[in-house]
C-alpha positions as CSV (number, residue, x, y, z in Angstrom):
1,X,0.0,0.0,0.0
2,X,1.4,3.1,-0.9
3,X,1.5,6.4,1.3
4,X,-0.3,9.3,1.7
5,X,1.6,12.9,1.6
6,X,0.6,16.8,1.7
7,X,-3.1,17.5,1.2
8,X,-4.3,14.3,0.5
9,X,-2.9,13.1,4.0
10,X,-4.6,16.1,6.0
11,X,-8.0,15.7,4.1
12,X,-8.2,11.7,5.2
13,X,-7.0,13.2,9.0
14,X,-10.1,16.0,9.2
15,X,-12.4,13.0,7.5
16,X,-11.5,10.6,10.7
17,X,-11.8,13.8,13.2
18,X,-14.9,14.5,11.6
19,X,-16.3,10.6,11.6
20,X,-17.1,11.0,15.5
21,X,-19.7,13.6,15.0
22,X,-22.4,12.2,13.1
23,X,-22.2,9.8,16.5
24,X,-23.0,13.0,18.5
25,X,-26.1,13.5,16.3
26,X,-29.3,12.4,17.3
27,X,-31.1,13.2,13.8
28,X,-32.5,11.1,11.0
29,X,-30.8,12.0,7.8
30,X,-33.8,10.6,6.1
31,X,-36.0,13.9,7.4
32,X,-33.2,16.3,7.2
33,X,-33.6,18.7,4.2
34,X,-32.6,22.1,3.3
35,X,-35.1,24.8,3.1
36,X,-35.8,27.1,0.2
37,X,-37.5,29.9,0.0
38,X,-38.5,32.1,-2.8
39,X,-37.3,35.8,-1.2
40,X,-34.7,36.6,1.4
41,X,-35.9,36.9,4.9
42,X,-36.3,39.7,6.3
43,X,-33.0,40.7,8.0
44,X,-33.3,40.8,12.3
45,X,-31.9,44.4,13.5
46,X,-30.8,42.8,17.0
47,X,-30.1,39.8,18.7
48,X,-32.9,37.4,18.6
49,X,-33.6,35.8,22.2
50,X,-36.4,33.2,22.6
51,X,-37.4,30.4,25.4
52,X,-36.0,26.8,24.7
53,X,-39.8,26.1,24.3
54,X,-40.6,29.1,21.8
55,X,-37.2,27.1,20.0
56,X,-38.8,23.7,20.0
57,X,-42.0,25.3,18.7
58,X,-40.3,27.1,16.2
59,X,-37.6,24.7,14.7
60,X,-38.5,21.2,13.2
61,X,-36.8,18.7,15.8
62,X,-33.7,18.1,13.2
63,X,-33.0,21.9,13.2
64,X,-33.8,22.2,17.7
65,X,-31.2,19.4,18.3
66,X,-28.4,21.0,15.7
67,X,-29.2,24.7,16.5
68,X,-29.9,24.7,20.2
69,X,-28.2,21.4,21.2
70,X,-24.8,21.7,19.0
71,X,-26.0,18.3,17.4
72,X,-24.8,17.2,13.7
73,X,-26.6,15.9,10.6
74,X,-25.3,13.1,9.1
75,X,-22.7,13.1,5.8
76,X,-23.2,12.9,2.7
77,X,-26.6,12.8,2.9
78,X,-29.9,14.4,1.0
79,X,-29.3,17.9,2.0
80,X,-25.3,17.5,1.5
81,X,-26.6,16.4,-2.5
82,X,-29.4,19.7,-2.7
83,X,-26.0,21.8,-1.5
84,X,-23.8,20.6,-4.1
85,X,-26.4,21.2,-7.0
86,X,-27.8,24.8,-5.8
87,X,-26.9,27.8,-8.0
88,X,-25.9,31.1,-7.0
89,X,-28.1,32.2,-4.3
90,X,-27.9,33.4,-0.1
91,X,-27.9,31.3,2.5
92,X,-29.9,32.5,5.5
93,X,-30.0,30.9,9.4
94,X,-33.1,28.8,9.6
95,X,-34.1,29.9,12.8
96,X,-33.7,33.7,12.7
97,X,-33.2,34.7,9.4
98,X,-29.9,36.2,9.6
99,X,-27.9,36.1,6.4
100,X,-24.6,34.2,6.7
101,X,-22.9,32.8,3.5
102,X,-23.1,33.4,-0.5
103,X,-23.4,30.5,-3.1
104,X,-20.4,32.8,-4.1
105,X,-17.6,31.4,-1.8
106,X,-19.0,28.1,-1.0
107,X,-17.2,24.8,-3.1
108,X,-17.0,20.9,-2.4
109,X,-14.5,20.4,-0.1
110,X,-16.0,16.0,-0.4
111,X,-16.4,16.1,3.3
112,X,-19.9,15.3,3.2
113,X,-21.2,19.1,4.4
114,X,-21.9,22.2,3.1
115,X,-18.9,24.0,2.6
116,X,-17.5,27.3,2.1
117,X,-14.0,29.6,2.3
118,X,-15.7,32.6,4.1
119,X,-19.3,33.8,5.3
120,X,-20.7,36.0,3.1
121,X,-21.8,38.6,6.0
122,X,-19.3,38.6,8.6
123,X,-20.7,40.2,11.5
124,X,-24.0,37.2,11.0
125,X,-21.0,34.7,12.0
126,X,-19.1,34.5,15.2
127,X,-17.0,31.5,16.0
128,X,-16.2,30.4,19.8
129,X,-13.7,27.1,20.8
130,X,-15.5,24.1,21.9
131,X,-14.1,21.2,23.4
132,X,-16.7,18.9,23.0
133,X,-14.4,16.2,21.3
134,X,-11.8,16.6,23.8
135,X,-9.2,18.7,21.8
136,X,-9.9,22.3,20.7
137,X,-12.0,23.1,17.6
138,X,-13.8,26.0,16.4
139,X,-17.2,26.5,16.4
140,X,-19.3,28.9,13.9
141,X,-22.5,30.2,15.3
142,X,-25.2,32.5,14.3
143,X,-24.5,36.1,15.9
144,X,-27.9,36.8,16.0
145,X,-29.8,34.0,17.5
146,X,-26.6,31.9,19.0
147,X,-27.4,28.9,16.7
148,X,-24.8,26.0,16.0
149,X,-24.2,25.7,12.8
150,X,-20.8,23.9,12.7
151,X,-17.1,24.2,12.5
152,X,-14.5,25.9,10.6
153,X,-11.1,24.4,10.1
154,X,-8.3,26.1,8.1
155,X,-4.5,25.7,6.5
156,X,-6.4,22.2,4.9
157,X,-4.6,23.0,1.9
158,X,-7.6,23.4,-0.4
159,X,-7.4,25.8,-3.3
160,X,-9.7,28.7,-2.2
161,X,-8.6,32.5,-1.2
162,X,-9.0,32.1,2.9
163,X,-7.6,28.3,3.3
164,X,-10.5,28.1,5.7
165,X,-13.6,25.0,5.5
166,X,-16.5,26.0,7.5
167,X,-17.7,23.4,7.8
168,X,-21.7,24.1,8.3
169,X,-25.2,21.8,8.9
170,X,-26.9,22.2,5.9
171,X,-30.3,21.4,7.8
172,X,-30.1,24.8,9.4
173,X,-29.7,27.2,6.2
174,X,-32.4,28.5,4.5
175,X,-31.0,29.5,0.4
176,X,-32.7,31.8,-1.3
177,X,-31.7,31.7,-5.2
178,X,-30.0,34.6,-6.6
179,X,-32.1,37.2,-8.2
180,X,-34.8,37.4,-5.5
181,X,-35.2,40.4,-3.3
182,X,-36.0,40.8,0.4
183,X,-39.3,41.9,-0.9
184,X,-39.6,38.4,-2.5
185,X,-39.8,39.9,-6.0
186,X,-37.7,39.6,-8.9
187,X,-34.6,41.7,-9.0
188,X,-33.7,43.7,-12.2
């Protein structure tokens, strides 16, 4: 058996790191699904704050456990293949509505989620270090309504301008395709 050097060798080391989350997950990949929507949501103007009830209410249970319980969907599964054959369009937080990343610097990093090399509206994305794994890792959140929505990893190698994978639950974006306003009409 040969060996494994450079990228190739980091990319099969994230894969295994990654391999103990969908084990932290308490979701059926079966119901998990990315919404779409015809217009952009309408943008929050402060943090939103609601009960773990008003949550539960609010979120299908796939979307609660992810958001508000830092679960993980599955790989490779049926909203990984609606991600990988979306065109341009904005990604929005399922639970508030806050915008987060373009269909402009996502790409297929074959890790089985969502992927991109930036968000598309910084101050929407805030990251924190969790140690739920036992080593360091860090997490991206919503910075409006505190929502888990994965990890980013960087200096992978992978040919993008930031060298940076965040790595994000596609259950928990809402895209809206490109050439729709917040009004929900057709852009000129």
């Amino acid at each position: 058996m040969g060996t494994l050097h450079g990228a190739a060798m980091s990319r099969l080391f994230l894969l295994l790191l990654c391999l103990p989350l969908v084990a932290c997950g308490d979701t059926d990949s079966k119901k998990q699904v990315m919404e779409t929507a015809d217009h952009a949501p309408e943008q929050p103007t402060g943090p939103v704050e609601k009960t773990d009830a008003e949550w539960k209410q609010e979120l299908t249970p796939e979307q609660y456990a992810i958001l508000r319980k830092a679960s993980t969907e599955a790989p490779n599964g049926k909203v990984y293949e609606e991600f990988k054959n979306q065109g341009a369009g904005t990604y929005y937080c399922a639970a508030c509505g806050a915008e987060l990343f373009s269909s402009k610097e996502k790409f297929d990093s074959h890790c089985g989620w969502p992927s991109f090399y930036d968000p598309a509206n910084a101050k929407n994305v805030k990251t924190s270090v969790d140690y739920k794994m036992g080593y360091a890792r860090t997490e991206v959140l919503c910075a409006v309504c505190g929502g888990h929505l994965g990890h980013v990893f960087k200096g992978e190698g992978f040919d993008t301008p930031t060298d940076q994978r965040y790595c994000i639950n596609g259950t928990v974006l809402k895209f809206v395709p490109a050439g729709e306003s917040p009004a929900g009409k057709k852009s000129e």
